[in-house]
N, CA, C and O atoms as a GROMACS GRO file, in nm:
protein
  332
    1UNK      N    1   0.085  -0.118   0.000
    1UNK     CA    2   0.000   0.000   0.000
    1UNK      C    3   0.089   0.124   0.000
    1UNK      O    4   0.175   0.142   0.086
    2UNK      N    5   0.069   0.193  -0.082
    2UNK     CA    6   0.115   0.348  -0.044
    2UNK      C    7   0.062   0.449  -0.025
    2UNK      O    8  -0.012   0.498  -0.111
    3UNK      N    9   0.091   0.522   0.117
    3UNK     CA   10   0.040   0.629   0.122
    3UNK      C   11   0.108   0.786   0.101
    3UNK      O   12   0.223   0.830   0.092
    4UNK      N   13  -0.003   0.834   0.100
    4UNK     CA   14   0.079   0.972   0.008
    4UNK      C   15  -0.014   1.067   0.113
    4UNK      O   16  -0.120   1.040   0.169
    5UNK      N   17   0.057   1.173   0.119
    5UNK     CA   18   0.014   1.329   0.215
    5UNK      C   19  -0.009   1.429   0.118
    5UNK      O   20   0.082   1.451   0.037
    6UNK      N   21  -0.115   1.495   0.111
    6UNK     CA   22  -0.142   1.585   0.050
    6UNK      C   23  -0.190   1.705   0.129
    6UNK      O   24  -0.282   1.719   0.210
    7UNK      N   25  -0.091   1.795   0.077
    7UNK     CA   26  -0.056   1.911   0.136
    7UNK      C   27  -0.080   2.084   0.080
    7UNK      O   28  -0.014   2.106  -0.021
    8UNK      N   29  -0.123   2.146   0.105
    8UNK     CA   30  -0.072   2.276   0.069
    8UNK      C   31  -0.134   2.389   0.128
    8UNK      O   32  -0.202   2.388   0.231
    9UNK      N   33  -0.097   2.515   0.035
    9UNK     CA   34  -0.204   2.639   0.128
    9UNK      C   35  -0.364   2.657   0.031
    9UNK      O   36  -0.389   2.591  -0.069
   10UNK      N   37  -0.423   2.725   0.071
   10UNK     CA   38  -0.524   2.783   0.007
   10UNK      C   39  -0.582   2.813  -0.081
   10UNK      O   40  -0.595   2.935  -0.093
   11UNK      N   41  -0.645   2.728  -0.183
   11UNK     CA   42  -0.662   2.766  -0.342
   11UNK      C   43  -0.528   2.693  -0.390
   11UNK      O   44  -0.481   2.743  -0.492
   12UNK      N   45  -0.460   2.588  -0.340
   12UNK     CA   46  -0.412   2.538  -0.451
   12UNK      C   47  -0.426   2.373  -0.493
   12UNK      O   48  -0.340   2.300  -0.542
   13UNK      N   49  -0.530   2.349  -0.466
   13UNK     CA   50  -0.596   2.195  -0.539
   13UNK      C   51  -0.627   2.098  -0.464
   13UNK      O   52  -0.693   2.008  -0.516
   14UNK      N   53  -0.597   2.091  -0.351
   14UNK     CA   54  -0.594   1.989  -0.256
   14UNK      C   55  -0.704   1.909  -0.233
   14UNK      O   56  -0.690   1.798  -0.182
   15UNK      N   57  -0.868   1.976  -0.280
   15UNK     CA   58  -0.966   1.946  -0.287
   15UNK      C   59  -0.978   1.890  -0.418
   15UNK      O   60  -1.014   1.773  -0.431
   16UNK      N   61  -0.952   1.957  -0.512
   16UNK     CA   62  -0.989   1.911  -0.645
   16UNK      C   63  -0.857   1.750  -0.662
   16UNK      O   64  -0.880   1.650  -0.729
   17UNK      N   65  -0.776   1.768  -0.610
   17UNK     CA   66  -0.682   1.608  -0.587
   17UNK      C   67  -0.722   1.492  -0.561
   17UNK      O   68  -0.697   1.379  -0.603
   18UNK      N   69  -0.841   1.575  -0.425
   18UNK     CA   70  -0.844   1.476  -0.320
   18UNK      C   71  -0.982   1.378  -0.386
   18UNK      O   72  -0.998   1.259  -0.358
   19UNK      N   73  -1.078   1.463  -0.481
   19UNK     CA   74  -1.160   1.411  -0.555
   19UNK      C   75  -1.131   1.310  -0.678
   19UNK      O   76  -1.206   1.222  -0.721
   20UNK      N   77  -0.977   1.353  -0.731
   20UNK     CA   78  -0.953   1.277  -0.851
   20UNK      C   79  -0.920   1.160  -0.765
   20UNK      O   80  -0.999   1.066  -0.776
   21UNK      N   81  -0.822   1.143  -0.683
   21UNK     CA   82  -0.787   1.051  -0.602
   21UNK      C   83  -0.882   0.926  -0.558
   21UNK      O   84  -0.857   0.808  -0.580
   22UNK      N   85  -1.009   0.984  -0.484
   22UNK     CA   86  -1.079   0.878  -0.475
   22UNK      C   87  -1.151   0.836  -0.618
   22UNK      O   88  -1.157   0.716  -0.647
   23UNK      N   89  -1.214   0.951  -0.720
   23UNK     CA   90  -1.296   0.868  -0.827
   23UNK      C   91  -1.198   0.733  -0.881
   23UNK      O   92  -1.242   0.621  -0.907
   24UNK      N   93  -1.074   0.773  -0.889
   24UNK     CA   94  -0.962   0.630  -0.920
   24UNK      C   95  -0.972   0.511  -0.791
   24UNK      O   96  -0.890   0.425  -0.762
   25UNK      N   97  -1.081   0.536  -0.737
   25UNK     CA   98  -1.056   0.446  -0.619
   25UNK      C   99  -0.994   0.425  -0.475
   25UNK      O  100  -1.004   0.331  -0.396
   26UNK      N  101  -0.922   0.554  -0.467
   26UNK     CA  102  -0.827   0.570  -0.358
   26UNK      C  103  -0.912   0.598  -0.227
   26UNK      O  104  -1.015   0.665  -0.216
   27UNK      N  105  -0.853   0.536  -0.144
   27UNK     CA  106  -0.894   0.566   0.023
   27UNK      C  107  -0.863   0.689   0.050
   27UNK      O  108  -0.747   0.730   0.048
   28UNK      N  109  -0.971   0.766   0.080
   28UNK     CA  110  -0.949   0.932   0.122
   28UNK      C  111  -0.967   0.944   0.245
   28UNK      O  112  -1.064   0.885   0.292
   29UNK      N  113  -0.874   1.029   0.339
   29UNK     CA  114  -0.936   1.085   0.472
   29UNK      C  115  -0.867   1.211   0.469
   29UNK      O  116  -0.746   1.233   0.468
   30UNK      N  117  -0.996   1.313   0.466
   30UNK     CA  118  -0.946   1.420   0.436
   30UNK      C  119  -0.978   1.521   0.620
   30UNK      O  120  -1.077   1.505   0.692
   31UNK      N  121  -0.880   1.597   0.643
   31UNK     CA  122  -0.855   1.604   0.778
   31UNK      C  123  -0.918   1.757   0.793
   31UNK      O  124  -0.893   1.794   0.908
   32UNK      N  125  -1.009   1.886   0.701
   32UNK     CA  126  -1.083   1.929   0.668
   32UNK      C  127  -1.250   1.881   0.727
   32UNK      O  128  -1.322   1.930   0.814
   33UNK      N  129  -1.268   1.759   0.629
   33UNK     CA  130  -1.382   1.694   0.707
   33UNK      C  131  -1.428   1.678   0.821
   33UNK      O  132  -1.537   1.703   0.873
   34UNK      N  133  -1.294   1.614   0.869
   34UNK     CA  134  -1.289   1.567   0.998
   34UNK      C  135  -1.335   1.685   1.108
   34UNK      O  136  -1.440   1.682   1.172
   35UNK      N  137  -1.245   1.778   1.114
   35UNK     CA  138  -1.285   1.890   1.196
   35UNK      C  139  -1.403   1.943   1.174
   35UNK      O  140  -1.464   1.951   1.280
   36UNK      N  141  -1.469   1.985   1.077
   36UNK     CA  142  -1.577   1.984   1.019
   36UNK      C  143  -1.725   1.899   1.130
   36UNK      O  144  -1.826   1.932   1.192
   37UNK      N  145  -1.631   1.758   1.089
   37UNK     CA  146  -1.770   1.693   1.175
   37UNK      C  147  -1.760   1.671   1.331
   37UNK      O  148  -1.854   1.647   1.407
   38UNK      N  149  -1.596   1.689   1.370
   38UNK     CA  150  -1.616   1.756   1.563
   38UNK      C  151  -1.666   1.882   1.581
   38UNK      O  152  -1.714   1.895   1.693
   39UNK      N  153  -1.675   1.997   1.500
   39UNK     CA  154  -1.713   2.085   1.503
   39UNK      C  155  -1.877   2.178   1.486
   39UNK      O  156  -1.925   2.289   1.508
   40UNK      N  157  -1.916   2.039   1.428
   40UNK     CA  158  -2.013   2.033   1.408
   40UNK      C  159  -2.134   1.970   1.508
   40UNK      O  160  -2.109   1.866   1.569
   41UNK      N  161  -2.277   2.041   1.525
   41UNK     CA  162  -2.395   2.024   1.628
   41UNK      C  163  -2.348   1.886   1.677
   41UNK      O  164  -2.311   1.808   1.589
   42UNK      N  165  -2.345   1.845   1.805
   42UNK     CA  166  -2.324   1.693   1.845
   42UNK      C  167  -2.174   1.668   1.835
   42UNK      O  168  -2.130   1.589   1.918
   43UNK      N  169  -2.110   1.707   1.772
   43UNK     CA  170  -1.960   1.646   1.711
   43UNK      C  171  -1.855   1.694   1.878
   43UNK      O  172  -1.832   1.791   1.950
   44UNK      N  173  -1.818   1.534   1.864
   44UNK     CA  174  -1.681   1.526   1.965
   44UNK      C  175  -1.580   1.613   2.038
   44UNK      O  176  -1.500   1.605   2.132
   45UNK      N  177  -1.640   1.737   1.914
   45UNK     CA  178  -1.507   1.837   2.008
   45UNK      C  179  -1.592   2.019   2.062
   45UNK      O  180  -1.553   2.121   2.118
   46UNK      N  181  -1.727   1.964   2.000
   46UNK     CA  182  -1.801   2.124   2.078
   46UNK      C  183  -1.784   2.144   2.216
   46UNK      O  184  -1.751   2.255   2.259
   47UNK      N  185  -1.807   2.024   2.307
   47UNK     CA  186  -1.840   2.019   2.459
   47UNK      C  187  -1.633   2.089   2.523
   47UNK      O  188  -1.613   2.177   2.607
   48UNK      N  189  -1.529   2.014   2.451
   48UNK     CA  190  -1.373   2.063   2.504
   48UNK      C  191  -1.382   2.217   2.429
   48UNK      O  192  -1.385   2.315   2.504
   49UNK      N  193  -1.387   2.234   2.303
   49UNK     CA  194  -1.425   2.370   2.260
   49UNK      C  195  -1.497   2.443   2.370
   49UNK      O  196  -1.434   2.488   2.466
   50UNK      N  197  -1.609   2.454   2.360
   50UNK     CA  198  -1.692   2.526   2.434
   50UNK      C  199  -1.669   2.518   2.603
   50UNK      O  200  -1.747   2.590   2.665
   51UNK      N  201  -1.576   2.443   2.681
   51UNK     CA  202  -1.489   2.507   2.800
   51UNK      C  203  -1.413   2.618   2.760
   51UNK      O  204  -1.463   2.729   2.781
   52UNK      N  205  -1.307   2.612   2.708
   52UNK     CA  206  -1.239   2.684   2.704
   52UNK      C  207  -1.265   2.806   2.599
   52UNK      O  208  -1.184   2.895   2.572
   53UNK      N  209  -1.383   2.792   2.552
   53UNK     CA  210  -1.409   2.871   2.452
   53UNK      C  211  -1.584   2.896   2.429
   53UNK      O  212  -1.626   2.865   2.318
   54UNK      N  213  -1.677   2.946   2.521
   54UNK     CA  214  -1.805   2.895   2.549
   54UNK      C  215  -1.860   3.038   2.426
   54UNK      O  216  -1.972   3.039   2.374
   55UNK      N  217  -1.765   3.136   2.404
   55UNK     CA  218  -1.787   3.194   2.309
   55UNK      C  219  -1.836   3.174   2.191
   55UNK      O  220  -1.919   3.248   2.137
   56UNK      N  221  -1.772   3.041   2.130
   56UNK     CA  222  -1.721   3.025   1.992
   56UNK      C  223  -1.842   2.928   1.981
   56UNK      O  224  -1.855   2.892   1.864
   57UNK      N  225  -1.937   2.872   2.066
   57UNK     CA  226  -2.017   2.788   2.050
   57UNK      C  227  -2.171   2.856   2.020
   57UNK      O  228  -2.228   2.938   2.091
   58UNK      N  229  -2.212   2.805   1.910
   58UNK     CA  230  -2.316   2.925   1.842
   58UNK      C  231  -2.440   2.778   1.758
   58UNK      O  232  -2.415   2.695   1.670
   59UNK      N  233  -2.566   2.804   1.840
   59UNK     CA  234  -2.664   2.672   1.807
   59UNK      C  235  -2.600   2.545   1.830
   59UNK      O  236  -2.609   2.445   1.758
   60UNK      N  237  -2.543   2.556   1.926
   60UNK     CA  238  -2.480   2.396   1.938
   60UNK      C  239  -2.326   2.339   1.906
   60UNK      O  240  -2.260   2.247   1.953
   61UNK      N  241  -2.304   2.431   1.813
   61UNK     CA  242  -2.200   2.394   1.717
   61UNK      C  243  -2.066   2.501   1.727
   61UNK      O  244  -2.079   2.610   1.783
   62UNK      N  245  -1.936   2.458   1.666
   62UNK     CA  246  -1.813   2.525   1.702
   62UNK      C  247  -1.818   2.679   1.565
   62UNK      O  248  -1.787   2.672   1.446
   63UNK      N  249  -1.853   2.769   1.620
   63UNK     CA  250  -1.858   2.891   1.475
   63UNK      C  251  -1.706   2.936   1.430
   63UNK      O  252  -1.642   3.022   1.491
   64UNK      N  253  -1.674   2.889   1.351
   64UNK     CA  254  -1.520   2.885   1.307
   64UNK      C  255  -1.480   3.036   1.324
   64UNK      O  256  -1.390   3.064   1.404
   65UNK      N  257  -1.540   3.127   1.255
   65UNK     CA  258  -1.514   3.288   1.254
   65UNK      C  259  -1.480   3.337   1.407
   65UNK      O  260  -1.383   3.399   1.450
   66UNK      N  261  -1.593   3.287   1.472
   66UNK     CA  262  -1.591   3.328   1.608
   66UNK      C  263  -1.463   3.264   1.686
   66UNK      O  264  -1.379   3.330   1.748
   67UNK      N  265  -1.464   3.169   1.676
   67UNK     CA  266  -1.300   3.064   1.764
   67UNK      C  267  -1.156   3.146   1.683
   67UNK      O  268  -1.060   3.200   1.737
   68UNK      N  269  -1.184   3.132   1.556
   68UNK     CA  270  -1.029   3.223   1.517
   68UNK      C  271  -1.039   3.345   1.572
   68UNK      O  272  -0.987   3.349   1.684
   69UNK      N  273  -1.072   3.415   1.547
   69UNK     CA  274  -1.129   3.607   1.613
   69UNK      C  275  -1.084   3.574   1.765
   69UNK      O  276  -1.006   3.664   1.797
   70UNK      N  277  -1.099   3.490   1.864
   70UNK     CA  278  -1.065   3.460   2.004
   70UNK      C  279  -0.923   3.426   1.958
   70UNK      O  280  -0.847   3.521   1.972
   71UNK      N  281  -0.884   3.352   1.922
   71UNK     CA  282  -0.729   3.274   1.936
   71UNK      C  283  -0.639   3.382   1.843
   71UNK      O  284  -0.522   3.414   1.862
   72UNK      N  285  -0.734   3.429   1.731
   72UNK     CA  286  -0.586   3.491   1.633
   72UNK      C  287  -0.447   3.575   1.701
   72UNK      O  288  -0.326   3.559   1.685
   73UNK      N  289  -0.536   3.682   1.793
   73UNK     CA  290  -0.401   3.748   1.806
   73UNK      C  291  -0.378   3.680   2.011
   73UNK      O  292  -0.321   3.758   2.088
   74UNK      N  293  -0.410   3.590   2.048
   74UNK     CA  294  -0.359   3.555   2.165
   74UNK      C  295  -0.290   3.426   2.156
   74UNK      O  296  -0.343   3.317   2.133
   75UNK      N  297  -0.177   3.448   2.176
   75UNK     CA  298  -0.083   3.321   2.193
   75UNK      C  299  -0.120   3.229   2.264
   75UNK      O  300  -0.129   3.111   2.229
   76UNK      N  301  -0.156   3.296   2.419
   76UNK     CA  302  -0.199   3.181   2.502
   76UNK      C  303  -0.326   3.097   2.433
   76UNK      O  304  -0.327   2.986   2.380
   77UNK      N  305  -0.414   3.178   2.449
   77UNK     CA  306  -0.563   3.086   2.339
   77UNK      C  307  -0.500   2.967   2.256
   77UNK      O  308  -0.505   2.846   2.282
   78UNK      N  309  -0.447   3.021   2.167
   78UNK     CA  310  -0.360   2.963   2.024
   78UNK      C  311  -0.320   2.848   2.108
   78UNK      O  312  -0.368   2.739   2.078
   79UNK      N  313  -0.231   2.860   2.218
   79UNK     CA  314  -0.152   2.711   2.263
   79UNK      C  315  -0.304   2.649   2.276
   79UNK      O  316  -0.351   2.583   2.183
   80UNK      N  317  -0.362   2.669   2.374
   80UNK     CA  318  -0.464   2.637   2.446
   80UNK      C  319  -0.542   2.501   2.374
   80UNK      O  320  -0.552   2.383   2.405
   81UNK      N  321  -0.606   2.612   2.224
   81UNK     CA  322  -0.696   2.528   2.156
   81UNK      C  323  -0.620   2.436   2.076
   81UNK      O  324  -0.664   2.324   2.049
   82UNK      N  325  -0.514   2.477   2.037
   82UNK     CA  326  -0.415   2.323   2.035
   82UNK      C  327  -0.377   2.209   2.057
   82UNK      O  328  -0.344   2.116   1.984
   83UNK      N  329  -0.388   2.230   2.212
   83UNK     CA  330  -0.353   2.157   2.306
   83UNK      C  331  -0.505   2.051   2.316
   83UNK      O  332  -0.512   1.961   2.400
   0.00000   0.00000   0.00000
């Protein structure tokens, strides 16, 4: 089996890859998603989010705009929600 990492910044294909990749059959786990669905109403990571961050929790769910806007310019946050 080989696995391969697909990587980059913003607007440069990683999505449109990650689609050719599986229509050929390939096993995808795309790590986008993933956060996506802890972040999401019910999802695994609202309840640790929303301690340390009871802000960022908006209908249930983790509001991405709102959690960066808290962490961007505080280092400590930044470790925090890392961690």
């Amino acid at each position: 089996m080989i696995t391969v990492g697909l990587t980059g910044s913003i607007g440069m294909g990683k999505s449109t890859m990650t689609r050719m990749f599986a229509d050929e059959g390939a096993a995808v786990w795309n790590a986008d998603d993933a956060v996506h669905r802890l972040y999401a109403k019910g999802g695994a990571g609202v309840a640790a989010i929303g301690e340390r961050f009871p802000d960022a929790i908006v209908n249930g769910a983790v509001d991405r705009d709102v959690l960066s806007k808290l962490v961007l310019d505080d280092a400590a946050a930044l470790a925090d929600l890392e961690a």
